[in-house]
N, C-alpha and C positions, 0 to 999 in steps of 0.2 A: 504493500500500500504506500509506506514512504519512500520507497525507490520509483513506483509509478509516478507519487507526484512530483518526484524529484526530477525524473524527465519530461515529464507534462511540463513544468516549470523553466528546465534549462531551453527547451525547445521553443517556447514563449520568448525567452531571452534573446535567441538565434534569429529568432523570427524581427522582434522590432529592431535589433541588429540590421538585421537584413534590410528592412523597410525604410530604416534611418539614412543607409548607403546608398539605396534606388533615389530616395528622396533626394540627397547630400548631389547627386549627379545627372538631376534630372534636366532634361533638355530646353536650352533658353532656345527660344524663340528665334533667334537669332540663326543660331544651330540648320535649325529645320528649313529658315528660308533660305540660308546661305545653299544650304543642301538641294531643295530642291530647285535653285535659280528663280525663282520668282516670288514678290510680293503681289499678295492676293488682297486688293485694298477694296473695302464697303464704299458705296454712294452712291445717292439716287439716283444721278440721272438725267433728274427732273428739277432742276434745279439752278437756272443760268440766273446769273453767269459764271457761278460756281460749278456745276457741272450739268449737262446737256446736252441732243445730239444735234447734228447739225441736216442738213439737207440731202448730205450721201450716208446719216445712219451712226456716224464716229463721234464719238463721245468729246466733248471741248467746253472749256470753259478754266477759270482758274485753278481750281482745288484739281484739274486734271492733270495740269502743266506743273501744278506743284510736287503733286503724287509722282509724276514719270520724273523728275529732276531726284526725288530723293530714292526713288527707285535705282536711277543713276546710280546716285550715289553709292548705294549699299551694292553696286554691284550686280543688280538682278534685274530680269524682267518686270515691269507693271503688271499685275491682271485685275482688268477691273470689275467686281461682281454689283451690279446694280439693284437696291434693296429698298423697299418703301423705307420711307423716315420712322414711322412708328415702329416698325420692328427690325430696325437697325442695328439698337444698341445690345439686342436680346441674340441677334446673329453674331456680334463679335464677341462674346460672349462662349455663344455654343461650339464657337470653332471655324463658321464659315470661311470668316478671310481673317486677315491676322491684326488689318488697320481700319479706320474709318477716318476720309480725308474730305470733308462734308460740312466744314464751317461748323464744328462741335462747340460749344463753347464750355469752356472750364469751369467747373461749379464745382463746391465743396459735396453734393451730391452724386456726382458723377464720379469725384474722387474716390470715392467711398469705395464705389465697384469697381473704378477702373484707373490706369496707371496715365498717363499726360507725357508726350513730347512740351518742349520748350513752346510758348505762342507764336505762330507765324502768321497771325492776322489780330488787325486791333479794331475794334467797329464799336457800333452800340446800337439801342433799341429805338427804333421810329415809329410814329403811327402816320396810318394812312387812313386820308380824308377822301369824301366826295367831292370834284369841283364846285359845285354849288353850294356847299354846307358853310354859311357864315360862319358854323360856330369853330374856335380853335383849342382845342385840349390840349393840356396841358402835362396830365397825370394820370396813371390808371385809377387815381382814388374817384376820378370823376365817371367812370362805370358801373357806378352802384347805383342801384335803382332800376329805374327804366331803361335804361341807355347799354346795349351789347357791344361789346369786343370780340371780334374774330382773331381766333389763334388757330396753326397748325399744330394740330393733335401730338404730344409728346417731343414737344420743343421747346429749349430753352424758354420764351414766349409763353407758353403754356404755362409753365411753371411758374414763371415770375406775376403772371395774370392771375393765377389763383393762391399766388402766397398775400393778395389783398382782399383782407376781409369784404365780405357781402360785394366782390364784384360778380357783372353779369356776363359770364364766360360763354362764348358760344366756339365749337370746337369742327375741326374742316382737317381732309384728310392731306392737303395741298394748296399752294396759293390761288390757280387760278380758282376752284370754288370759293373759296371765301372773297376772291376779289368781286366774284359777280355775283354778290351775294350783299356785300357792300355796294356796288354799282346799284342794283336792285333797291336798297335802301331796307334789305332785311338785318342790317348790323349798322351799326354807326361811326365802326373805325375797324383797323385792324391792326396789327405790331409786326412789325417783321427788322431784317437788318436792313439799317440805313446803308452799304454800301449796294445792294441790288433793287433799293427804292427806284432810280432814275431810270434803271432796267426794267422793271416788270409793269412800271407804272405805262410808260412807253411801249411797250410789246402787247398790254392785254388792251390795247388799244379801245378802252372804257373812262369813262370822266370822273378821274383819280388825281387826286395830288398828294403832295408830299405834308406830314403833317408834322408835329414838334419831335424832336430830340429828345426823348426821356433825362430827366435828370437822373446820374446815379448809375445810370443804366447802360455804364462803359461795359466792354468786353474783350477777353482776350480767347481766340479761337486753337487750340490743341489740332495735336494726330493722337486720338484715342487706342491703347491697345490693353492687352491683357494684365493682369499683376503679376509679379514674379517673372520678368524678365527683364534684368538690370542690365547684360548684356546686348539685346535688343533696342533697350532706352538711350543707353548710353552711343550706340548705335546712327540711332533714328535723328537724337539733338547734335550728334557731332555732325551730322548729313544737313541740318537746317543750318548751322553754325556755320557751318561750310556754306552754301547757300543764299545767305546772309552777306558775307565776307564777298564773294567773289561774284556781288551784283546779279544774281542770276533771282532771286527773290525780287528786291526791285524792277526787273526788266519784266516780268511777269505781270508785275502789279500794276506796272505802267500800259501793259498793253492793254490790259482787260479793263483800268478804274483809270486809266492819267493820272496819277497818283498814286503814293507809296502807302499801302493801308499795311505792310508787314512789320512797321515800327510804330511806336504809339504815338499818337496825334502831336503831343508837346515836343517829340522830339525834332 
C-alpha cells in the first residue's frame, strides 16, 4: 500500500516535471511564423481607407501597406484573412491568424486579453452629423434621453458609448448601415474615427458632415496579438521601430491621409 502510493506519488512528481519542461519551451509565436514563412494577419476588408478592395478585387488601403511592410520586415509572407469586426477579436484568439492590423485601438480592456505592439497610429473619436441638422454636439453625455447614437457593434465606439450612463445606444453591424440610417434620420449622430470621416462621409455619397472632436477621446491604435509571446512582440515593435526610422510609416501615411497620423498630433 505504501510502496503503491509511493509510486503513485513519484510519478505525479515526473509528470509536473514533465509539464513544467513542455511549458518552460513552448513555442513563441515567433517560432511558428518564422517556420512556416508567412504572417497570417485579421481585417475586415470592409473598411477604407484602412482596408478595402479595390475594383480588380485586391485588398488596399492603409492598415494593408502597413501589414505587408512589417510583414517585410519579419521576413515573411503577408496572408490576409478577412473577418467581420465583431468576431475578430474572438478569431485571434482561437488561433485563426496570429495578428489583427484593423485600426484596434489600445484599451486597458483589450489588454486584459491580449498582448499590444508599440502605436503606429494616433487619431481620436468624431461624431457625425446630418447636413441639415443645426444642432452641434458636443459630448456623448448629450445622448441621453430621446436622442440615439449609432455605433458599430463591438468597437472601441461601442464601448466608450455605453461606459455613459443612461445613453441611447443604437448598435449596426458596419458603417454604411448606420450611415443610412442617420441619413434617414433614424439616429441622430454617429462616432466613428476622425481620420476616415473625410472618406466615408465623401464615398457614401449621403448629406453627412463632419461633427465635433470628442474631448478626451484621443487614441492610440496597436497590432493586437496573442499573450505569451515576448519573442514575437519584441519582434513585431522592432519591425515598427524600424519602420518609423526609415520613413516608410510616414510615406504610407502620407499617401493615404496627406499627413502623418503614425506620430501623435503635438508632435
Amino acid at each position: 500500500m505504501k510502496l503503491s502510493k509511493l509510486l503513485f506519488t513519484s510519478a505525479l512528481a515526473v509528470s509536473a516535471l514533465g509539464f513544467t519542461a513542455v511549458s518552460a519551451y513552448a513555442e513563441d509565436l515567433l517560432d511558428s511564423v518564422k517556420q512556416a514563412g508567412v504572417l497570417k494577419i485579421g481585417l475586415e476588408g470592409t473598411y477604407p481607407p484602412f482596408d478595402s478592395r479595390d475594383s480588380k478585387g485586391e485588398l488596399v488601403g492603409f492598415d494593408v501597406d502597413v501589414a505587408k511592410a512589417v510583414a517585410a520586415k519579419l521576413g515573411v509572407k503577408p496572408e490576409f484573412i478577412p473577418t467581420e469586426w465583431s468576431g475578430i477579436i474572438a478569431a485571434l484568439q482561437s488561433g485563426k491568424f496570429d495578428v489583427i492590423v484593423n485600426q484596434v485601438t489600445i484599451t486597458p480592456q483589450r489588454q486584459q486579453a491580449l498582448d499590444f505592439s508599440q502605436p503606429y497610429t494616433y487619431s481620436a473619436a468624431q461624431l457625425i452629423q446630418r447636413s441639415d441638422d443645426k444642432r452641434d454636439f458636443k459630448s456623448l453625455d448629450e445622448f441621453k434621453g430621446d436622442k440615439k447614437l449609432g455605433v458599430t457593434l463591438g468597437t472601441n465606439y461601442d464601448q466608450m458609448a455605453r461606459a455613459v450612463p443612461g445613453i441611447n445606444v443604437q448598435t449596426y453591424p458596419g458603417a454604411p448601415e448606420k450611415l443610412r440610417d442617420l441619413a434617414a434620420k433614424r439616429i441622430d449622430a454617429t462616432i466613428d474615427d476622425r481620420l476616415m470621416l473625410p472618406y466615408i462621409i465623401k464615398t457614401s455619397q449621403l448629406p453627412l458632415r463632419p461633427g465635433a472632436v470628442l474631448k478626451g477621446a484621443d487614441q492610440q491604435q496597436g497590432i493586437p496579438f496573442r499573450k505569451g509571446n515576448p519573442k514575437f512582440e519584441k519582434a513585431i515593435n522592432d519591425a515598427l521601430t524600424s519602420l518609423k526610422e526609415d520613413g516608410t510609416l510616414k510615406k504610407i501615411s502620407m499617401h493615404w491621409f496627406g499627413q502623418d497620423v503614425t506620430q501623435p498630433a503635438a508632435q
